[in-house]
C-alpha positions, 0 to 999 in steps of 0.5 A: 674948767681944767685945772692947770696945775694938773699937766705933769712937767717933763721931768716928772714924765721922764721919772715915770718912764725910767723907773719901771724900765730900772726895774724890769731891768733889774728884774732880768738881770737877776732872773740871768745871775740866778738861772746861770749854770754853776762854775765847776769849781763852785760845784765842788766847793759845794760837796759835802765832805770835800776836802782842800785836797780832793776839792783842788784836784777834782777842780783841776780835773774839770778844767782839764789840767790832768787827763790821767787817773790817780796813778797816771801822771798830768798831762796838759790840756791840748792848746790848738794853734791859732790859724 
């Protein structure tokens, strides 16, 4: 004899799927924030001994706001033309 109460409605079926697919994705999601590389600006941030000054310049220099060394005055990044 089978019991009926035994069969699992739709719903239930439809939890079972979605919960183990929530968290794989999740699961990816994470391994991607973590695995990413650091922003050059956060990288200076992190420095020890950095100050605001050295810390805006250096971040301007990663970005490519001044070509130039200390005594050279900036120069802005070169913009291509769209064609």
């Amino acid at each position: 004899m089978s019991n009926v109460n035994s069969v699992l409605s739709v719903w239930q079926l439809v939890i079972m799927a979605v919960v183990p697919l929530a968290a794989l994705c999740g699961w990816i999601i994470t391994i991607f924030v973590v695995a990413r590389e650091p922003r050059a600006q956060a990288a200076v941030a992190v420095l020890p001994g950095a100050s605001a000054t050295s810390a805006t310049s250096a971040s301007e220099a990663a970005a490519g706001a001044t070509v130039g060394g200390p005594g050279q005055p900036p120069q802005q990044p070169v913009r291509r033309l769209a064609a």
